[in-house]
N, C-alpha and C positions, 0 to 999 in steps of 0.2 A: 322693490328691490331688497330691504331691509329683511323681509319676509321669506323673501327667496334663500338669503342667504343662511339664514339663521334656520333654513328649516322648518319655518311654518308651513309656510304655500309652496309645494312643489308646481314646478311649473316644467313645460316640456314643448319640443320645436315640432309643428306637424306641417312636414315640407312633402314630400314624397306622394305620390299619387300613381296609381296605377299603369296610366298611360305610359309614363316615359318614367320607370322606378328608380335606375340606377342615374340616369341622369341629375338626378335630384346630389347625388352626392357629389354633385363637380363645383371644385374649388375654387377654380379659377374666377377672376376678377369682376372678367366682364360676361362670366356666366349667367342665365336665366333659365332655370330649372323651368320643366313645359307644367304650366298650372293651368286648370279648368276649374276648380273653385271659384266662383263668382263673390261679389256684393256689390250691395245696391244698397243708396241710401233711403229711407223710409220713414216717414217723418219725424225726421232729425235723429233717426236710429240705423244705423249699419246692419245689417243682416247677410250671414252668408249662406250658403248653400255650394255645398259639394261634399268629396271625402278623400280623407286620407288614407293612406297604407304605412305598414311598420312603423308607427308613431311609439316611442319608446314612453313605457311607463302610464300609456294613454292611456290606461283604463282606474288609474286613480288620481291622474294630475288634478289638480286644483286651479292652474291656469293652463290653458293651449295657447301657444302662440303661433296663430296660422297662415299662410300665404295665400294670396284669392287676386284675384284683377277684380278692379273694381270697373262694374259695365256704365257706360253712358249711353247717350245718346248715339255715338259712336262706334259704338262697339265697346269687345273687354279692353280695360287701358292698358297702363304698367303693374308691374309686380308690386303691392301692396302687402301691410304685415298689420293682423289684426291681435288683440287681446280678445279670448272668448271664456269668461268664468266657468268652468267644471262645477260649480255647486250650485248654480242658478240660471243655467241654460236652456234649461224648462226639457220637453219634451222633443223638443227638435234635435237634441242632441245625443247621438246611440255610438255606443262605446264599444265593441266585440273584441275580446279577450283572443289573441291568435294564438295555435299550437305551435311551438319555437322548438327549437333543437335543443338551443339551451336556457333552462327552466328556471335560471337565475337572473334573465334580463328578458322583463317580459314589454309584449308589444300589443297592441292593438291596432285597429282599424277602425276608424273615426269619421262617422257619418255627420255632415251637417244640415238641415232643412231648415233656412229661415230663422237660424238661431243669429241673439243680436249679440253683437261683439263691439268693441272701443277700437278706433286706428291706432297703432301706434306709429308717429313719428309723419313725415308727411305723406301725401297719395303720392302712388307711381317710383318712389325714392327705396321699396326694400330689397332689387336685386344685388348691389354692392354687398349691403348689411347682411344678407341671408349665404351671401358667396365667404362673407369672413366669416359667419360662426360657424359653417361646415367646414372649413379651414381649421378652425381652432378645435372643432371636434374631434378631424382627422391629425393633428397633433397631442391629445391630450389620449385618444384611442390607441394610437400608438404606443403612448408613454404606459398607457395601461398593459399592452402586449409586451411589453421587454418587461413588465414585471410579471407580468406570468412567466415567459418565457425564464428566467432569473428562479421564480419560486419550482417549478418545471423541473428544473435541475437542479438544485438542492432535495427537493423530493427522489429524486433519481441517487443522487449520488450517496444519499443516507440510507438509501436504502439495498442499495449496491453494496454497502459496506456488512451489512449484518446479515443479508441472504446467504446461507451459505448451499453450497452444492457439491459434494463428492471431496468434504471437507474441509472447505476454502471460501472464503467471500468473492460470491461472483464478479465483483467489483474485481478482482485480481485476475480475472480476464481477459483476454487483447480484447476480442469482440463486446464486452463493456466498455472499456476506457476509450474505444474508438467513437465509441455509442456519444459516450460524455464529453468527449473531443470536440465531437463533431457539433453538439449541443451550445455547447463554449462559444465556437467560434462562426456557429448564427447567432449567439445572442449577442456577445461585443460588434457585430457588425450592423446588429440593429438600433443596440445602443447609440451608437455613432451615429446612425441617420437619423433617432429620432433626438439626438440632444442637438444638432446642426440644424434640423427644423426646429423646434423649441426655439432654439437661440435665433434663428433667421423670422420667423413669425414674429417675436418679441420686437425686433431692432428695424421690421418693416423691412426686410432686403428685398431688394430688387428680384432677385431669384426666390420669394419665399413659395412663390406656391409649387413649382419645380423639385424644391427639396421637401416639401408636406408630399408630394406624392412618392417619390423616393422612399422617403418615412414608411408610408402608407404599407407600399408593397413588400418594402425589407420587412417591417415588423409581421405584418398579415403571413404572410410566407415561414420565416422562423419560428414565430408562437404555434403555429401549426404542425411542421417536423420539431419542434421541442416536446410537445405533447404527446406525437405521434410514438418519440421515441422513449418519454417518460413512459407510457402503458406497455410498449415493448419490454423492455428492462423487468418492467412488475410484475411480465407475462399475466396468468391467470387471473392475479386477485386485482389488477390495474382494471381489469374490465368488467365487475364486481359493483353495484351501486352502494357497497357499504366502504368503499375505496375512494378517496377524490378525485383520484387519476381520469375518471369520465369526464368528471365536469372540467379539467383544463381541457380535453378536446374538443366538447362541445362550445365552450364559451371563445376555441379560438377558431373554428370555424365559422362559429357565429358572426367574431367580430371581422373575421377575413370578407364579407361581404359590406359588413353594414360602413356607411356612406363610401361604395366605390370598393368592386372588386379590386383585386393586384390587377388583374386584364384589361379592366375598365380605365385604371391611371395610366397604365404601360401607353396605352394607344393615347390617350389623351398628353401621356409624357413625350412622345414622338413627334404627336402632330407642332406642339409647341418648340423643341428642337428645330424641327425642320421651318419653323416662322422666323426663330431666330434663325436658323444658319443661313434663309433666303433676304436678310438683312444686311448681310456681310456680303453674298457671292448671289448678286441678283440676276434675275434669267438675261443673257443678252438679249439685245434688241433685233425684230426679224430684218 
């Protein structure tokens, strides 16, 4: 841990697997992301075998922390969480560098064959564990989008101001300042859901994962039309790669998917509504 912190050992979460992708990103409690990575103990050494999708950073972490069932005699068990070392993983370990939208948060795809890895923590115990730190991811993701969305429009609005056109700063506009209006009041509205999630994750609330997904979609949403409307505003040279303006839409596209589209919480935000509201007002009896 000291390591990690400090920025020696990067280290990175490889949950996500082909089969059921977006599933991987659900927060809830008593979720279980569908894993088909294996291990098996081998004398007195753990070994896993499978692969991952959109492992963030995978192709230079220095630790992967991996989810796998570990097989018995029985079959695959519970959801287990392995340590697998990136510098000594020998040749079983194949790292593919994936083409991303945006070229600032790069991913891979993480094959494992019989590479040996450390448990962490006990067998069959890491579905809770792996349901909180996508939790805390999709709060901290979030917090990252309202500061996009925030620098978004400061870039917009500075530059509203100096453009001119037919002798006047286009900023002096209606069809600008409605632009920046509108910008405003997706971002105070995202801000609000993700500092209520922040605060409710922190304090353990009872509703915190109902407000992470709330978080999720208000920010995924707003960093998206904030960006969309910063390149607007810049017209021509917004879409220019010597411009930044590309890369806030690419990185808020990008982060509108990763763990859990807005589409993916909304329904999963419903179905949970509707468990509680069948708590209160239960089906009469036939």
């Amino acid at each position: 841990l000291p390591d990690i912190v400090d920025g020696t050992t990067v280290a990175t979460l490889a949950v996500t697997e082909e089969a059921d992708a977006e599933d991987a990103g659900d927060t809830a409690p008593a979720s279980t992301p569908r894993v088909t990575t294996t291990a098996r103990r081998i004398d007195g050494c753990w070994r896993l075998t499978g692969a991952k999708e959109y492992v963030l950073g995978g192709t230079d972490a220095d630790l992967l922390l991996v989810t796998a069932r570990i097989v018995t005699g029985l079959g695959p068990g519970g959801l287990s969480l392995f340590a697998v070392d990136g510098n000594t993983a020998g040749d079983g370990l194949t790292r593919t560098e994936l083409a991303t939208l945006d070229p600032t948060r790069r991913q891979a795809r993480v094959e494992l064959r019989d590479v040996p890895a450390r448990l962490v923590g006990a067998e069959g115990s890491a579905g809770p564990v792996v349901a909180e730190a996508l939790r805390t991811g999709c709060v901290l993701l979030a917090a990252e989008q309202v500061g996009s969305m925030a620098a978004a429009l400061d870039l917009t609005v500075a530059y509203a101001g100096v453009r001119t056109q037919f002798g006047r700063p286009i900023g002096s506009f209606q069809v600008i300042k409605h632009k920046a209006a509108d910008m405003l009041l997706r971002l105070e509205a995202a801000r609000s859901a993700e500092l209520y999630a922040l605060w409710a994750t922190e304090a353990g609330a009872a509703d915190r994962t109902r407000a992470v997904r709330v978080a999720k979609i208000c920010c995924s949403e707003g960093s998206v039309f904030a960006a969309g409307q910063c390149m607007q505003v810049h017209g021509g040279i917004g879409f220019t790669w010597e411009h930044p303006a590309h890369l806030f839409l690419k990185r808020a596209k990008s982060s509108e998917v990763l763990l859990g589209s807005p589409a993916f919480h909304r329904e999963r935000l419903v179905r949970e509504l509707i468990d509680v509201w069948r708590t209160f007002y239960p089906a009469p009896r036939p």
